[in-house]
N, C-alpha and C positions, 0 to 999 in steps of 0.2 A: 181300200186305203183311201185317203180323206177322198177318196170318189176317186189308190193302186192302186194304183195300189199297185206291188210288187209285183199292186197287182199286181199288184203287180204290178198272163202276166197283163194287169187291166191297161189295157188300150182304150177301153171302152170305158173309162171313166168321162163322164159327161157332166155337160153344167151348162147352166144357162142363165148366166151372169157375166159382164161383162169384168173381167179382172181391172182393176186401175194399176197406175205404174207403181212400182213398191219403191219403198223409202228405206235407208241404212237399216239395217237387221242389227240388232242388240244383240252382242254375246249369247252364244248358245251356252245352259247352264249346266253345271257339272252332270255327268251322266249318273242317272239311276238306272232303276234295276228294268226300268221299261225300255231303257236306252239299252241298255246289255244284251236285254232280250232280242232288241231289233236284234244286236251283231249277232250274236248265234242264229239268227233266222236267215240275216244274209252269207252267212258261211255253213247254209241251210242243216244247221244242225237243229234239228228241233226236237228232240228231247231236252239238249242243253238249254235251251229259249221256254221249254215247261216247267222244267227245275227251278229257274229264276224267275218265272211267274207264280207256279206253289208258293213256293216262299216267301215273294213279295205278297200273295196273296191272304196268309197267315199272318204278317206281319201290318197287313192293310187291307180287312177286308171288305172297306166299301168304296176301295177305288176303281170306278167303272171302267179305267184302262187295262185291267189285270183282264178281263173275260174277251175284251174287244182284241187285244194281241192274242188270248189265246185261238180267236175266231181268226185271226191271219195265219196263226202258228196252221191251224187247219186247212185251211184256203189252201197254203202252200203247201202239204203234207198231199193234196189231191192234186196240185199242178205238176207235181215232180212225178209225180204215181203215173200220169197221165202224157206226161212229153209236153207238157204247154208250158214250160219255162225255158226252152230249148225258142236260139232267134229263128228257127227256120219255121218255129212256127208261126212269128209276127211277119214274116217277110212274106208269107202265102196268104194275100190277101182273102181267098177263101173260109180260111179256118178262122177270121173274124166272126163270122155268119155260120161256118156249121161248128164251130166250138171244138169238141174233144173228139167231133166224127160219132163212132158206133160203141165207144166205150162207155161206159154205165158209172155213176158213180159208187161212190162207197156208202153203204149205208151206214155204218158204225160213225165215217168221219161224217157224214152229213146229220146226222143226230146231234152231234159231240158243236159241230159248228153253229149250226140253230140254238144248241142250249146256251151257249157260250153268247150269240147275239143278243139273247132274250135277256141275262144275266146282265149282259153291258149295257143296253137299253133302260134296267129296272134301276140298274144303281146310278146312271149318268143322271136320270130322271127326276130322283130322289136329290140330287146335289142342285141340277136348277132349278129343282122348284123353289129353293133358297136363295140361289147364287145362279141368277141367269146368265153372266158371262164367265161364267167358272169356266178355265181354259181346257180343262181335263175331261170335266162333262160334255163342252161341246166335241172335242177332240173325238173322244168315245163315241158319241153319236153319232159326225160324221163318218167314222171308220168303219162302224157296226153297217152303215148304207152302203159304203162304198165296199165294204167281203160281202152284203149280202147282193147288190148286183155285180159284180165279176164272177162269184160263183153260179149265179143264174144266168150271166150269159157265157160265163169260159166252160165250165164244168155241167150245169144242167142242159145248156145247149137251148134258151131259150130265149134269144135275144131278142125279140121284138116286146117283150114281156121285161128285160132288162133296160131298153129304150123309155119304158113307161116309168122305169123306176128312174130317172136321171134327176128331174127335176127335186125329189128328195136331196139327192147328194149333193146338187146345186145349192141348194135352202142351207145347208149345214155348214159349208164351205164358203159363202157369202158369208157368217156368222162368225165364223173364224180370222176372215178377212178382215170383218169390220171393227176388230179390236186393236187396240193402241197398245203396241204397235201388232202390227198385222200378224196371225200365223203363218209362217211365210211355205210350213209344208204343203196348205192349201191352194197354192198357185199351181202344183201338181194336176190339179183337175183342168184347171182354165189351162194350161199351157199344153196338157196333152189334147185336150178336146180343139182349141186352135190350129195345130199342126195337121190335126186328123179330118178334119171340115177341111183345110186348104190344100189336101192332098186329093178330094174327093174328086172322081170325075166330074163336068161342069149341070149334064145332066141330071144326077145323082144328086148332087148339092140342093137343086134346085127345087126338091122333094123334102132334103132337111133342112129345116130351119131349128135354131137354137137363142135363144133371145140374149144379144148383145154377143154373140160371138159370130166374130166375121172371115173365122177360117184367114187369120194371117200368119201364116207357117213362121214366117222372121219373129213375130210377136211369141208365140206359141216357142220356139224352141229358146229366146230370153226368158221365159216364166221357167223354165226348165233350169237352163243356166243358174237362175236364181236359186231352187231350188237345192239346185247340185251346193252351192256354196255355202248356205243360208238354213236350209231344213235342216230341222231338229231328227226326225227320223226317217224322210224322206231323202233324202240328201243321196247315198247311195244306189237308191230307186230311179231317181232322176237321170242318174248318171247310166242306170244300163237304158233307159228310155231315150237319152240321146246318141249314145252306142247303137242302138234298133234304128233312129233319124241315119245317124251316119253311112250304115249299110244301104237303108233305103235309098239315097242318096247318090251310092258309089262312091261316098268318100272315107275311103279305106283306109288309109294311114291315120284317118283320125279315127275310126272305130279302133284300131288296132291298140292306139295310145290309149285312149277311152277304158278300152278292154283290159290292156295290162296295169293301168291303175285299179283297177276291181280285183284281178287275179292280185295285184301286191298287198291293198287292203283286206281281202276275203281271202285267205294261204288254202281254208279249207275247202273253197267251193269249189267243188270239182266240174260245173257246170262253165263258169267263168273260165278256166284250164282250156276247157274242151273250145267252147267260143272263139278263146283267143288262137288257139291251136289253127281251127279252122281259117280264119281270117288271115293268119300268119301266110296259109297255102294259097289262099285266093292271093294274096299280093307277090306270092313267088309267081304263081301261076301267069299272072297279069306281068309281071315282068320278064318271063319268057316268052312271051307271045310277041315283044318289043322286035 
């Protein structure tokens, strides 16, 4: 995702750009069939979210966003398979580094996700070689970087090979920004990779460097915010990534509210259910102990 991504669920979207402060965000424009696709992905239906990419696909087939959603539709078909959209797996800071553990991916979706990148690559390519700030092209391009490192560091399990690939996502994501007015899904990157440096222990930090991110978590979880209010297809991503902030955190009652606004937008996701379900008990729990 422009470096989730729904990631995710990408924590590890990285960049190395210094974000600027964002200006009024322009009406988000009526939803098409990319925007529909997101909802069905985040009410992780995704057959539903392929339907509506086949057929936008037929209907459009050289728009380079139809392969790159369906390269997420994938992404997320192996994070569910796998337990990594679950928060217990962001809160175990281990499972940053050993990813999916001992479980193997799938080879049919890792084909299917590679075809789908290489697809979104050819045709966003063909659109800028025309139209270098065509929004869709860069969009695609960005997205296509940012599934193909979450699945090399959540799902392949090879993160230090995922860290080499950052600076990509960075390049595409700066490119997005610098249009008038800004892609504002694109602060996704700069505001999770901010929070994630200014959580790092002090030694640890002291080993990464990232050019122009200063690891300021206040900063990092406003790019987020923004996000939440302001992205086009991000906007619901943002919002379970500052829900994962609030837990980390220990501030409960706002994960909780966080959460149930996801559970009232997403009726279908039964992962969101489960979350809030959870959270709901830590806060009984926490008030018994009073």
């Amino acid at each position: 995702m422009p470096g989730v991504s729904v990631l995710l669920f990408p924590l590890l979207l990285l960049a190395q750009t210094q974000a600027h402060q964002p200006a009024p965000s322009p009406a988000i424009p009526t939803p098409g069939p990319i925007d529909r696709a997101f909802v069905r992905l985040y009410n992780l239906d995704f057959p539903g979210a392929r339907t509506i990419l086949d057929e936008h696909d037929r209907l459009e087939p050289a728009d380079p966003l139809t392969p790159a959603v369906r390269a997420v539709v994938d992404l997320f078909t192996e994070l569910e398979r796998l337990h990594i959209l679950e928060t217990e797996f962001f809160l175990d800071d281990s499972h940053m580094v050993d990813g999916a553990g001992g479980r193997a991916p799938d080879p049919a979706t890792r084909s299917r996700l590679y075809a789908n990148l290489a697809e979104a690559r050819r045709r966003a390519g063909v659109r800028l070689a025309s139209a270098p700030n065509d929004l869709d092209g860069l969009f695609a391009t960005c997205l296509a970087s940012g599934v193909d490192q979450d699945n090399v560091a959540l799902v392949e399990r090879r993160t230090w090979r995922s860290l080499r690939m950052a600076g990509d996502v960075a390049a595409h994501a700066r490119k997005l920004l610098s249009l008038k007015p800004p892609f504002y899904d694109a602060y996704l990157t700069f505001g999770s990779m901010e929070y994630i440096v200014g959580s790092l222990p002090f030694f640890v930090r002291w080993f990464v460097h990232y050019e122009g991110v200063s690891g300021n978590k206040t900063l990092g979880i406003e790019q987020l915010e923004l996000v939440a209010r302001q992205g086009r297809y991000y906007g619901p991503f943002a919002r379970v990534l500052l829900t994962l902030v609030a837990l980390r955190e220990k501030r409960l009652e706002e994960a909780e509210r966080r959460s149930a606004d996801l559970v009232r937008d997403f009726p279908e996701n039964a992962i969101f259910r489960k979350e809030l379900a959870r959270i709901q008990r830590e806060i009984q729990a926490k008030r018994a102990r009073r």
